[in-house]
N, C-alpha and C positions, 0 to 999 in steps of 0.2 A: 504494500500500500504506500502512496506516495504522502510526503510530508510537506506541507503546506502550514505557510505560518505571514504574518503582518510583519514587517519588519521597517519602523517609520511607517512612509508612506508609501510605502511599497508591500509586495506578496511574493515571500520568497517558496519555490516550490522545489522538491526534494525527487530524487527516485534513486532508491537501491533495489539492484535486482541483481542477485548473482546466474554469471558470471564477468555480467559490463559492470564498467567502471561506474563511480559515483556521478550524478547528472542531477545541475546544479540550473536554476537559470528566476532571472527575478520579472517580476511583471508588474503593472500598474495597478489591473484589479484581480480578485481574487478567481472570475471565474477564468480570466486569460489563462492564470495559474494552472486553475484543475484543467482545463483543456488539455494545456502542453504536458501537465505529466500523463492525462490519456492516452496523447498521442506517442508518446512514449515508452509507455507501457506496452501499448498494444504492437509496436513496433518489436519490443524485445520478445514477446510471447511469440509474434511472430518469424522469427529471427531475420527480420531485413534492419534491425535497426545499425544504422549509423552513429558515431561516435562523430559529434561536431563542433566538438571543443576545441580542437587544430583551427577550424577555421574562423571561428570566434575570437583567437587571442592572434594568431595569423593577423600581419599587414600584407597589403596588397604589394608595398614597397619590399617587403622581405620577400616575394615571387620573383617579382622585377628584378631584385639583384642577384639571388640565385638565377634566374634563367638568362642573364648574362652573362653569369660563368661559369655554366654547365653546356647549354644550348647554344646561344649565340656562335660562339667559338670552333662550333662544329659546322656549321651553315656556313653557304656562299652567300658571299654579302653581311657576312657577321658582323663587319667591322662597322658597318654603316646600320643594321639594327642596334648596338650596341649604344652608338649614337642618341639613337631611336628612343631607345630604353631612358640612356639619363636625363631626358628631356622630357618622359614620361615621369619619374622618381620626381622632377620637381612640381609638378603639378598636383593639384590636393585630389585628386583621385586616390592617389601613390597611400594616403591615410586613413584610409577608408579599412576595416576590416575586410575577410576574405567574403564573412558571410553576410555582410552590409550590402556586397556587388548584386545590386539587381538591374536590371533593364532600364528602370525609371535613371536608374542612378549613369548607368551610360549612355543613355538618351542627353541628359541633360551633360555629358560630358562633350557629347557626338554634338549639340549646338551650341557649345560655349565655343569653342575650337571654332567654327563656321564662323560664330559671330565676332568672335575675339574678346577680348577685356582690355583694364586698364594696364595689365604685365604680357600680352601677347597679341599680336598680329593677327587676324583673320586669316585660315587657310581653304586651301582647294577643297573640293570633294574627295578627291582623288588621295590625299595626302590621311583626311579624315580615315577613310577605309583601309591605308595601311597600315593606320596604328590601332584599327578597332580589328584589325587579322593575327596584328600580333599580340595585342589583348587577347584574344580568342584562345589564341594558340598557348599564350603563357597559362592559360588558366585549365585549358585541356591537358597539358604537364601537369601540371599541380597534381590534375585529379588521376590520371592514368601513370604518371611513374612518382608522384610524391606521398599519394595517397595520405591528400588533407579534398575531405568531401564536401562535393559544392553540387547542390540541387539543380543542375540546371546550366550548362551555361549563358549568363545572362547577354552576351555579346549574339548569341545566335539568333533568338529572335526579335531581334530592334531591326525597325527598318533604317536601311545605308542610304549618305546622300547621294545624288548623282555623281557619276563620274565625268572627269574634266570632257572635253572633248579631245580629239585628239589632236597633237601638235604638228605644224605643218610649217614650224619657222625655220627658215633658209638665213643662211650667212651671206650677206652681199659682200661683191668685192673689193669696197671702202670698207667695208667694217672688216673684212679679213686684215687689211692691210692697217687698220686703227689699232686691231687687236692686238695682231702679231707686235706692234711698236711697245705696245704697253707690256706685250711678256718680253720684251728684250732685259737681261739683267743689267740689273742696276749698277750706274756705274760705281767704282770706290776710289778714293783720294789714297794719298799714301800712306794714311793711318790705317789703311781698312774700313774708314767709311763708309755708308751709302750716300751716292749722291742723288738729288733728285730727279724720278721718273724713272718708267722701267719696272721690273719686277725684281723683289729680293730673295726667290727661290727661281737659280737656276734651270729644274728640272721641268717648269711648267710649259716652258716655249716647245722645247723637244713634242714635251707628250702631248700637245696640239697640235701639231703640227701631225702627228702620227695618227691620230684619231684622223684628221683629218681627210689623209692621203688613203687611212687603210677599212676604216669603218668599224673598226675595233673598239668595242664599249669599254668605259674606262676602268671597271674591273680588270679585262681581260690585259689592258695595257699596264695594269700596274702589277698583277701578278707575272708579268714573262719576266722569264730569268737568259743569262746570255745561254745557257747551254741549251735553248732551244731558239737561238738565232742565229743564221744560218743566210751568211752575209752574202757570199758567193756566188751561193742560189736564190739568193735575194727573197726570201721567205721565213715566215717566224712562227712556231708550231706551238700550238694554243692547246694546253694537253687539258685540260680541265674549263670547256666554256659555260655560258649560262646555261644553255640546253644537255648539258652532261655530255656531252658528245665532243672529241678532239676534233682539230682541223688547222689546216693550213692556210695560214695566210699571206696572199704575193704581196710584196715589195714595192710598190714605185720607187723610178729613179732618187725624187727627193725624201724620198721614205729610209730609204736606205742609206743615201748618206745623211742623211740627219743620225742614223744610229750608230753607223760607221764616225762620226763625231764625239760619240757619247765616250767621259769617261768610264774604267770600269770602275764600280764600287765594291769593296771586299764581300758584302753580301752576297753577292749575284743576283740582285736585281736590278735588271735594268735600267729602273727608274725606283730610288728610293725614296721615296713619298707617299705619304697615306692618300689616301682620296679624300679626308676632310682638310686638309694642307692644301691638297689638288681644287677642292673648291672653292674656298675662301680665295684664295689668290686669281685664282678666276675670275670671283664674281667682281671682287674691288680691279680686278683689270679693264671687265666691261663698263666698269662705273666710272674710271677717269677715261675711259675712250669714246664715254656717252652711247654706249651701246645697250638697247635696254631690250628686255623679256628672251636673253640669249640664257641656254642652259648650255651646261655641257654634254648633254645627252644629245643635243640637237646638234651637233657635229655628226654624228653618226649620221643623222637625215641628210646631213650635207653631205657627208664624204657618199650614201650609197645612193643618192640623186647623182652626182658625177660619175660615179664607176660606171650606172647605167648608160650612160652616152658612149662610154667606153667599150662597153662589153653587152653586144643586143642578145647576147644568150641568156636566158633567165637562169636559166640551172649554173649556166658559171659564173654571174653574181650571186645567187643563194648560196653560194660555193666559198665566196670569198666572205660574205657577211654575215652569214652562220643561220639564215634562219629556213625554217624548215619547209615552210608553205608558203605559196603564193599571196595567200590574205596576209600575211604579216609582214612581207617583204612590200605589200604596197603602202604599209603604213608608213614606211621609209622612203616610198619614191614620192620627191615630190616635182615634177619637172618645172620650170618656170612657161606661162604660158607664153612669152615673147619666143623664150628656145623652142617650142613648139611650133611655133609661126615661124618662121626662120626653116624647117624644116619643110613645111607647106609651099614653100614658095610663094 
C-alpha cells in the first residue's frame, strides 16, 4: 500500500514494493498523489514498470555533453555537430530536466530560434531542423544505449518549420577576384606583424581556390592527407566521402599547382585547419570584400556549374562531384541564363 502524507503545502506520496526501488514523488493535491502511486503500483504488478528517477534528476545539458564525447567523435561531421552541441548547452533548454522534455516544451524552443530574442539572431528553417534531428537523436541515445527512460520522444511529434529553399547562389567574377584579394595573406613588417588587409590564416586562399576548381565539399578538403595526392596524375583520392563511398578526384591545371605550392605540414594534412577556422575567416573575408549571402558550400554550386560546360557527360561529372543521382546533381547545376543564350545563338 502506498504512503501518502501532507507535507506543508504539498502531498508527498510513497511506494514500496519489492523488488523496485523506493519511489518517491511530491504533488500539489492529494488526489494527484493517490493517482500517481496507482499508476505505479499497477505498473509494478504488472511488470512494465519503469524506474524514472534517472531522468528526473538527469539534465538535458549532462546528455549534451556526454553525446559529445561519446557520439559526436565517431560521426562524419562531428566536428561541426560538436559545434552544434555547445551552442545548444548555452541555451536554457540545456536546464530543463530529462523528464521536463515534452513537445510543448520544444515547440516553444523550435519558435524562439525562428523568432530570435534579445541574446540570438533569428534563424533558417532549415538550421531549426538540424538541431531538432540532433535533439532527436541525442535523446534516442539516452534511451537505447544509456538507458535513462523517457516516454516518448518529444522531438518526434512536433510539427518542423519549413525548409529553406534551395540555394542557387553563383560567384560572379568581381566577387571571385574581391574575394581571392581578401584571402591573400597578410602582409608582416619585420617584427612579425600583420599589416593591414588580406587574411591572417594562410591556408584559407589555397582551400578556395581548390573547392573551387574541384567541387570538393569542404569536409572532404580538409580531411585529405598528402598520401592520397597524387600530383603526377594530377588526382586526389577521397577515401572516406559524404556518401561513404571513395573516389577520385581530377586535378585542374590550377588545382594542382596551387597544391604542388603547398607546404608540407608534419601532420599530413594537407590543409591544417579546422572548418570553424575555415569559416570564420571566410565569412569576415566576404564582409571587407562587401560580398554578401556567399557561403562556403556555394562554391561547390560554382565549381560543378563550371565543370559542367566542361565535361557534357553527366556520369563523368557525377564522377568527379561525388553525387549519386541525377536529382541531386541538378541541385548543383546552376547555369547562368546569359551562358545559355550564348549557346542559342
Amino acid at each position: 500500500m502506498a504512503g501518502i502524507w501532507r507535507r506543508g503545502k504539498y502531498w508527498r506520496a510513497e511506494v514500496r514494493r519489492t523488488p523496485h526501488p523506493l519511489q518517491t514523488s511530491t504533488f500539489n493535491t492529494k488526489a494527484e498523489a493517490e493517482a500517481w502511486a496507482r499508476q505505479i503500483e499497477s505498473e509494478m504488478d504488472r511488470g512494465v514498470f519503469v524506474n524514472r528517477k534517472e531522468a528526473k534528476i538527469t539534465s538535458f545539458d549532462e546528455l549534451l555533453k556526454r553525446y559529445a564525447k561519446e557520439v559526436s567523435p565517431k560521426k562524419k561531421g562531428g566536428d561541426g555537430e560538436i559545434i552544434r552541441i555547445l551552442k545548444l548547452r548555452k541555451d536554457k533548454l540545456a536546464a530543463y530536466k530529462v523528464a521536463e522534455l515534452t513537445s510543448k516544451v520544444m515547440s516553444d524552443y523550435r519558435d524562439r530560434r525562428l523568432a530570435g530574442d534579445s541574446e540570438n539572431k533569428p534563424v533558417t528553417g532549415s538550421t531549426v531542423n538540424r538541431e531538432l534531428t540532433l535533439i532527436r537523436h541525442v535523446l534516442t541515445v539516452a534511451v537505447k544505449d544509456w538507458g535513462i527512460p523517457i516516454e516518448g520522444n518529444p522531438v518526434s511529434g512536433m510539427r518542423r518549420p519549413k525548409e529553406n529553399r534551395a540555394r542557387t547562389r553563383r560567384l560572379s567574377s568581381d566577387e571571385e577576384k574581391w574575394l581571392l584579394a581578401e584571402l591573400t595573406p597578410s602582409p608582416r613588417d619585420e617584427n612579425g606583424r600583420f599589416g593591414p588587409g588580406g587574411c591572417r590564416n594562410e591556408w584559407v586562399l589555397p582551400v578556395v581556390v581548390v573547392a573551387i576548381e574541384t567541387a570538393m565539399r569542404r569536409s572532404e578538403i580538409l580531411a585529405l592527407r598528402w598520401v592520397d595526392v597524387f600530383l603526377d596524375d594530377r588526382y586526389v583520392r577521397l577515401l572516406d566521402s559524404k556518401n561513404g563511398e571513395a573516389r577520385d578526384v581530377p586535378l585542374s591545371t590550377k588545382a594542382a599547382a596551387t597544391l604542388s605550392a603547398l607546404p608540407r605540414d608534419p601532420s599530413g594534412h594537407v590543409f591544417p585547419i579546422t572548418g570553424e577556422a575555415l569559416k570564420k575567416a571566410f565569412t569576415r573575408a566576404c564582409e571587407r570584400a562587401g560580398i554578401e549571402n556567399l557561403h562556403f558550400h556555394d562554391l561547390r554550386h560554382e565549381a560543378t556549374s563550371r565543370l559542367a560546360t566542361r565535361l557534357d557527360n553527366i556520369l563523368e561529372l557525377s564522377a568527379v562531384t561525388g553525387h549519386k543521382t541525377v536529382q541531386m546533381l541538378k541541385r548543383y547545376y546552376h547555369p547562368r541564363a546569359s551562358d545559355l543564350a550564348r549557346k542559342l545563338g
